[in-house]
C-alpha positions as CSV (number, residue, x, y, z in Angstrom):
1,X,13.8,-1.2,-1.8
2,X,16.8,-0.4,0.5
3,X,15.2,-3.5,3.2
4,X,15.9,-5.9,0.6
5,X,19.8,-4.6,-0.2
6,X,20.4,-4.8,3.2
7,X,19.1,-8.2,3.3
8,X,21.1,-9.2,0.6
9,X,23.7,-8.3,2.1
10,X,24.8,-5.1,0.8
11,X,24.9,-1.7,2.2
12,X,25.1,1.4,0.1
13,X,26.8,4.6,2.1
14,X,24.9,6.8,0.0
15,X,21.9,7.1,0.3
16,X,20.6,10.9,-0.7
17,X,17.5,10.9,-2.7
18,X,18.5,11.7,-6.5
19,X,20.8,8.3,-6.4
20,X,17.2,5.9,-6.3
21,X,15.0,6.3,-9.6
22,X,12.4,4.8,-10.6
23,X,12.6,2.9,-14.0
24,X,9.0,0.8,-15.4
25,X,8.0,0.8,-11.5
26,X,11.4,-0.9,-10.4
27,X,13.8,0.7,-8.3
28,X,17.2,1.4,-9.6
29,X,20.6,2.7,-7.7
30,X,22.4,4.8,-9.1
31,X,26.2,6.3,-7.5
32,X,26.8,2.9,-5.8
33,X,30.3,3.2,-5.9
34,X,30.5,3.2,-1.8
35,X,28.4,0.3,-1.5
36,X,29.8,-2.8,0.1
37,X,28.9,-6.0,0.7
38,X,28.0,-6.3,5.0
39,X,25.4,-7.6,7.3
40,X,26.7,-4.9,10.0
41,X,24.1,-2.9,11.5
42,X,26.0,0.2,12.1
43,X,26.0,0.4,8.3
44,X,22.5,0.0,8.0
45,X,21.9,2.2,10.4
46,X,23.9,4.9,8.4
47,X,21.9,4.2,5.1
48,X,18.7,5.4,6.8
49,X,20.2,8.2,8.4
50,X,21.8,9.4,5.2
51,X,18.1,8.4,4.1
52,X,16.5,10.3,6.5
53,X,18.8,13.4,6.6
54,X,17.6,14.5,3.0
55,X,14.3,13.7,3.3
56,X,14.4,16.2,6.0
57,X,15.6,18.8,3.7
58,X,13.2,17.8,0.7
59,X,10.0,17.4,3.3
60,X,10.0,20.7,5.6
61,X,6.8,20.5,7.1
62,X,7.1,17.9,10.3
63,X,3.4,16.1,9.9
64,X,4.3,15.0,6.2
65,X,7.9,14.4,7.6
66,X,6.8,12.3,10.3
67,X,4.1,10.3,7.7
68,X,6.7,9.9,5.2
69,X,9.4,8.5,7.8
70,X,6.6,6.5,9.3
71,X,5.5,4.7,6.1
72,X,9.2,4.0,5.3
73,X,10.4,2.6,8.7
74,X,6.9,0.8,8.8
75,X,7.5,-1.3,5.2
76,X,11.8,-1.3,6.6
77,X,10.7,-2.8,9.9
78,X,14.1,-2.0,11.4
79,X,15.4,-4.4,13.7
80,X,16.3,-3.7,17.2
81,X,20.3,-3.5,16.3
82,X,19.6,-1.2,14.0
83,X,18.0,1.3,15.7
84,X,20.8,0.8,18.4
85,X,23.1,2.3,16.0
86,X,21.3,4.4,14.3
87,X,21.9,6.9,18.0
88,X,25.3,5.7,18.2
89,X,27.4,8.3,19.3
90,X,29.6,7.6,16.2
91,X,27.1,9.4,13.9
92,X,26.8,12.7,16.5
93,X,28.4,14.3,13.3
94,X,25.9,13.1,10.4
95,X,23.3,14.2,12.7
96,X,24.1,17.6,13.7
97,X,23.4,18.1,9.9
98,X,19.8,17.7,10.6
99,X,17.0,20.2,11.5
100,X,16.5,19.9,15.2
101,X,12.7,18.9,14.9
102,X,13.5,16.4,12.1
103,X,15.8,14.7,14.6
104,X,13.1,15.0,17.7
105,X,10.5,13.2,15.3
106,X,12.7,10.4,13.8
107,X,13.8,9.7,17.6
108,X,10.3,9.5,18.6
109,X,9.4,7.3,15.4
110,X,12.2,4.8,16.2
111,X,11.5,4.0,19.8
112,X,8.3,2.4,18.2
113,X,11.2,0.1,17.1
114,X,13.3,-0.3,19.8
C-alpha cells in the first residue's frame, strides 16, 4: 500500500480515495501525475493527510472513522517524523478542510505515534 511507496521512495500528492483501485487483489494508482520521487517526511505526512481528509468525508460516523484510521495507521506504523509534520503548521490550510471531530480523533490516534 501507500507504506511501501513511501518506502520506495516515492510520494504521491494525491491521495483522495477514487485514485487507489483494486485490480485481482493488487493495488493500483491511478492520477499519479504529482507523485515524485522523495524520502521527505513532510510529504509523507501530506499523503495521509490528503488520505485522511476524504476518508473523513466518505466515513461520517466518528467510531468507524476512528477504526478505519486506526487499522490504517496501525499496518502504516508512521514514524515519529512523520507525525511531526503531519501538525506542521504548513498544512493549517489542508486541514481546516476537515470536519472538526475528524481532526480531534486523528490527533488523538497519532499521539499513539508520537
Amino acid at each position: 500500500g501507500l507504506r511501501d511507496i513511501h518506502e520506495s521512495g516515492y510520494v504521491l500528492g494525491d491521495t483522495k480515495l477514487s485514485n487507489f483501485v483494486v485490480v485481482r487483489n493488487r493495488l493500483g494508482i491511478i492520477d499519479a501525475e504529482q507523485s515524485l520521487k522523495s524520502n521527505n517526511p513532510y510529504y509523507k505526512a501530506w499523503d495521509l493527510l490528503v488520505l485522511f481528509l476524504f476518508l473523513s468525508y466518505k466515513i461520517v460516523n466518528l467510531n468507524n472513522f476512528s477504526d478505519a484510521v486506526r487499522k490504517f495507521l496501525n499496518e502504516y506504523n508512521p514514524d515519529k517524523s512523520i507525525v511531526r509534520e503531519i501538525f506542521n503548521i504548513k498544512n493549517i490550510n489542508l486541514m481546516s478542510f476537515y470536519p472538526p471531530t475528524h481532526l480531534y480523533v486523528l490527533k488523538n490516534l497519532m499521539t499513539n505515534f508520537y
